[in-house]
PAZAPA-4460 file (N, C-alpha, C; in steps of 0.05 Angstrom, whole numbers, plus 32768, in hexadecimal, padded with zeros to 4 digits):
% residues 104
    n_x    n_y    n_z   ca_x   ca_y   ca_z    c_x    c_y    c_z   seq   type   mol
   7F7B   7F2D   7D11   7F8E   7F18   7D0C   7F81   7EFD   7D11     1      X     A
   7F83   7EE5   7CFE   7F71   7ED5   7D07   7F89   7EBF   7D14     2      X     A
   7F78   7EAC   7D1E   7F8C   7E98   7D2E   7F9A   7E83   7D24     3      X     A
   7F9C   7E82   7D08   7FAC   7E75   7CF7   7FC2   7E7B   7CF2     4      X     A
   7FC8   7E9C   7CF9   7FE6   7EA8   7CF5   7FF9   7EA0   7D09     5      X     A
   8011   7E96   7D03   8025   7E96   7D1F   8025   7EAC   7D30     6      X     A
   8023   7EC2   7D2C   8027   7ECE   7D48   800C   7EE0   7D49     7      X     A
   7FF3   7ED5   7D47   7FDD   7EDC   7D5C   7FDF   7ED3   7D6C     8      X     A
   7FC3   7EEB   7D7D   7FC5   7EDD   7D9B   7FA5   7EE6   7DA7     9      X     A
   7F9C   7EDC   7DB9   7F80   7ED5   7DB4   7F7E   7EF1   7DCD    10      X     A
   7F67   7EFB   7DBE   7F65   7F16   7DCE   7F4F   7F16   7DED    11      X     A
   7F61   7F26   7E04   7F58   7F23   7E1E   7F36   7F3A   7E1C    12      X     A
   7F25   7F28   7E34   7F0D   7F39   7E3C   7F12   7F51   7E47    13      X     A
   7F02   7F68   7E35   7F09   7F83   7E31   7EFD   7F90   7E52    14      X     A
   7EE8   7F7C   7E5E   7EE4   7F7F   7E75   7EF1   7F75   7E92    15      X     A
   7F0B   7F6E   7E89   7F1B   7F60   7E9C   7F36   7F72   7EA2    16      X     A
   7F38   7F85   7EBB   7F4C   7F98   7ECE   7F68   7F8B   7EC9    17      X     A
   7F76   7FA3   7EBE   7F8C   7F93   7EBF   7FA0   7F91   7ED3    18      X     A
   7F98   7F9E   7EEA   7FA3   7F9B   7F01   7F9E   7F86   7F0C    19      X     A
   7F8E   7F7D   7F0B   7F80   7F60   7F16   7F84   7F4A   7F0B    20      X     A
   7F83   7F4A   7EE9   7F8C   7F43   7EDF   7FAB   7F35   7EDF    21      X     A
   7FB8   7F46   7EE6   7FD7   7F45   7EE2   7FDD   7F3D   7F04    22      X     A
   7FCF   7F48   7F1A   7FD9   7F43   7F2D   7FC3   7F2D   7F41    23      X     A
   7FB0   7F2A   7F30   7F9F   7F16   7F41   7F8F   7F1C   7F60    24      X     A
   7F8C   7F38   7F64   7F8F   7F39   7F74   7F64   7F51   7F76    25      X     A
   7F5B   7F4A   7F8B   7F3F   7F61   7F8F   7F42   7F79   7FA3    26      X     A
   7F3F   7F8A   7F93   7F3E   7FA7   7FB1   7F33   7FA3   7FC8    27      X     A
   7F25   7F93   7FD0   7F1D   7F8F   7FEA   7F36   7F7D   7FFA    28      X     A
   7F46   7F72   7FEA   7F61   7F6A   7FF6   7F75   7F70   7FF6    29      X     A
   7F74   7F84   7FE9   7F8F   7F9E   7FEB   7F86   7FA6   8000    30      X     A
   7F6B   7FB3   7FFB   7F68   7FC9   8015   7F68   7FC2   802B    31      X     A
   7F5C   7FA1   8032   7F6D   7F93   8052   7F84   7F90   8050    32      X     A
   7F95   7F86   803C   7FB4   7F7F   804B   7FBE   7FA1   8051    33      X     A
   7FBA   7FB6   8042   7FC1   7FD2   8045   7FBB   7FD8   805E    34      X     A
   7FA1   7FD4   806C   7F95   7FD7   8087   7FA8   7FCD   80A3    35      X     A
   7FB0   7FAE   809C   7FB9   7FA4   80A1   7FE5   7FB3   80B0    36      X     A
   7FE0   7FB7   808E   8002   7FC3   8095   7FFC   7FDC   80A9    37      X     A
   7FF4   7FED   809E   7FED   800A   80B1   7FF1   8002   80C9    38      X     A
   7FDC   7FF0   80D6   7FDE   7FE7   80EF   7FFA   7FE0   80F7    39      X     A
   800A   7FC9   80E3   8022   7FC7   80F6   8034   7FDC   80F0    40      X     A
   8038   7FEB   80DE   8050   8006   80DD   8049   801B   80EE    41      X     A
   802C   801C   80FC   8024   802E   8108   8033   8023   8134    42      X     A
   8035   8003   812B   8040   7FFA   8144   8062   7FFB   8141    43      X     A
   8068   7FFD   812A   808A   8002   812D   8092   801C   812A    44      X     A
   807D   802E   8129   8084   8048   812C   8085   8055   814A    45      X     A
   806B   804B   815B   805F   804E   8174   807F   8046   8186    46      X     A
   8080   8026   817E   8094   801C   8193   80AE   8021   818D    47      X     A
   80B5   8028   8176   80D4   8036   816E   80DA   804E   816B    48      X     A
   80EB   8059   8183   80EE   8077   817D   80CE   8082   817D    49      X     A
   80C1   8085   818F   80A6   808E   8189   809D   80B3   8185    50      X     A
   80AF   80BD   8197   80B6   80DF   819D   80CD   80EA   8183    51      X     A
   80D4   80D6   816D   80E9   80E8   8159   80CB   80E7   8145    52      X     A
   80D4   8100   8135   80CF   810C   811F   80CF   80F7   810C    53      X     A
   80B7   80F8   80FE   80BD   80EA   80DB   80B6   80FB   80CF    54      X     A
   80CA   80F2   80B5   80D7   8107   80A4   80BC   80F5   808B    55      X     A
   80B3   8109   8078   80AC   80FA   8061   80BA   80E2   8050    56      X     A
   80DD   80E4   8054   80E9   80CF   804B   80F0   80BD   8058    57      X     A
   80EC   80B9   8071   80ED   80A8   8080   80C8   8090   807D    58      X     A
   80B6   80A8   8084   809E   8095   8076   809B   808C   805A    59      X     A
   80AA   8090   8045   80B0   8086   802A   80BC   8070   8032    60      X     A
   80CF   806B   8045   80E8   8053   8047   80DD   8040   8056    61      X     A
   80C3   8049   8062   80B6   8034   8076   80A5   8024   8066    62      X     A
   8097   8039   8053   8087   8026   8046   8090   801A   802E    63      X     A
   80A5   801C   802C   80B3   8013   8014   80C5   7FF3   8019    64      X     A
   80C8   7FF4   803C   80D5   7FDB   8047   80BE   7FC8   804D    65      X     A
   80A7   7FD7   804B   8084   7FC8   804F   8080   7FAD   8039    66      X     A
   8082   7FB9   8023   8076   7FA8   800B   8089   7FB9   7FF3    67      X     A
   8094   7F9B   7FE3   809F   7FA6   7FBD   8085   7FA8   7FB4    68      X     A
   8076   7F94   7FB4   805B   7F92   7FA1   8048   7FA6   7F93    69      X     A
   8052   7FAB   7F77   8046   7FC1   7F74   8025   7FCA   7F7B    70      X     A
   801B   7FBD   7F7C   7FFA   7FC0   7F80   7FFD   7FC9   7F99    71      X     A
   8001   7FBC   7FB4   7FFE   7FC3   7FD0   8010   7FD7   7FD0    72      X     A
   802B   7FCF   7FC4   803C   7FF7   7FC3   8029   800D   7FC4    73      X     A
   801E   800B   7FB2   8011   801B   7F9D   7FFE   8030   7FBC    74      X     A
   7FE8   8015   7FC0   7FD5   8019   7FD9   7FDB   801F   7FEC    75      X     A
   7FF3   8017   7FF6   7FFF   8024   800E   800A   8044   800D    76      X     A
   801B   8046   7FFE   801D   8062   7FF5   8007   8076   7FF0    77      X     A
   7FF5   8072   7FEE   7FD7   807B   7FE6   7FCF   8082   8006    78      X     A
   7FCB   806B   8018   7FBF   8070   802E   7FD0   8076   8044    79      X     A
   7FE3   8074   803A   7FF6   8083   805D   7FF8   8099   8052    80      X     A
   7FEE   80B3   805F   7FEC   80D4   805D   800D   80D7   8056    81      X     A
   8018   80F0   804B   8027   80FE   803E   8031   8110   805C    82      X     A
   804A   8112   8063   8056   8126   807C   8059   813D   8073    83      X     A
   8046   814E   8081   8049   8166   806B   8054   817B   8088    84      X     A
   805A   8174   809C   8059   818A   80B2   806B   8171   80C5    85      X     A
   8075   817D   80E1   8087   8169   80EB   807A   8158   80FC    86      X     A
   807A   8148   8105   805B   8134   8115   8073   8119   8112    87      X     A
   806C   8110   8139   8082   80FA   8142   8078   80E2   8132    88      X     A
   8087   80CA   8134   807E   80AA   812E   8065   80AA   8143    89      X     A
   8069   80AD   8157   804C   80AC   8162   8033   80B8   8158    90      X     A
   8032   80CD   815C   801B   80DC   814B   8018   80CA   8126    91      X     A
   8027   80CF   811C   8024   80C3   8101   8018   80A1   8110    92      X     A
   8023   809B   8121   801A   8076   8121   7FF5   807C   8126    93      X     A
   7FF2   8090   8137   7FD4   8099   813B   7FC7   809F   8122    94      X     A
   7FCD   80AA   810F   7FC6   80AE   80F1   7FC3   8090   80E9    95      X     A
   7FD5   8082   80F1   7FD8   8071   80D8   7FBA   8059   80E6    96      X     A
   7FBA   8059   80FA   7FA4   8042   8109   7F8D   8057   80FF    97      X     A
   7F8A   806D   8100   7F6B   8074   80FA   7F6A   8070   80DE    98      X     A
   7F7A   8075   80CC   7F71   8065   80B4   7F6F   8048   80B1    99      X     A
   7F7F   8033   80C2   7F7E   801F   80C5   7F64   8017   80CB   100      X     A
   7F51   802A   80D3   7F39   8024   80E6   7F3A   801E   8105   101      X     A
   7F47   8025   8112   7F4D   8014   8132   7F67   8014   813D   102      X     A
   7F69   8019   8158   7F78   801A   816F   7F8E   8005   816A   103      X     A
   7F8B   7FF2   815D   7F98   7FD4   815B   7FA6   7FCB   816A   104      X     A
***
C-alpha cells in the first residue's frame, strides 16, 4: 500500500517486541518489581493469620489484589508456585522470599 492512499499506515520494525512495544516496559523490570511484590505478599501472609491454610484460590485473590497490569499479572502468576498440597501462609511466605531471593 503506498502512502498516498487514505488509509495507509506506515509499517512497524519487524524487530521491535510487542510487549514492549505496547507496554514500554524491559524484563529486567518486571522481574524486579515481581521480586519486589513476593517480598511484600510473603510479609502479609507471615503477619496475617500466619498458621491458616492457603487455599490455591485464595493465592489467585492475593495476587490478583497485587497488580491489574497485564504484563506484571502475567509475571507474577508465573513466579508465585501453584498450591498443589495444604502448606500454611507461613510456609508459602518462606516460598515466596526464596524466590524473591532473601529473608527480606
Amino acid at each position: 500500500m503506498e502512502r498516498t492512499q487514505p488509509n495507509a499506515r506506515p509499517e512497524a520494525p519487524h524487530h521491535q517486541s510487542r510487549s514492549l512495544a505496547r507496554y514500554g516496559r524491559a524484563a529486567a523490570s518486571v522481574e524486579a518489581q515481581v521480586r519486589t511484590w513476593l517480598g511484600e505478599i510473603a510479609d502479609r501472609l507471615e503477619h496475617n493469620r500466619p498458621d491458616e491454610k492457603l487455599t490455591d484460590v485464595a493465592r489467585t485473590a492475593v495476587l490478583q489484589a497485587t497488580t491489574m497490569d497485564p504484563v506484571l499479572s502475567r509475571a507474577l502468576r508465573i513466579a508465585a508456585p501453584e498450591i498443589d498440597a495444604p502448606i500454611s501462609r507461613r510456609e508459602y511466605a518462606a516460598r515466596l522470599r526464596e524466590i524473591a531471593g532473601g529473608s527480606q
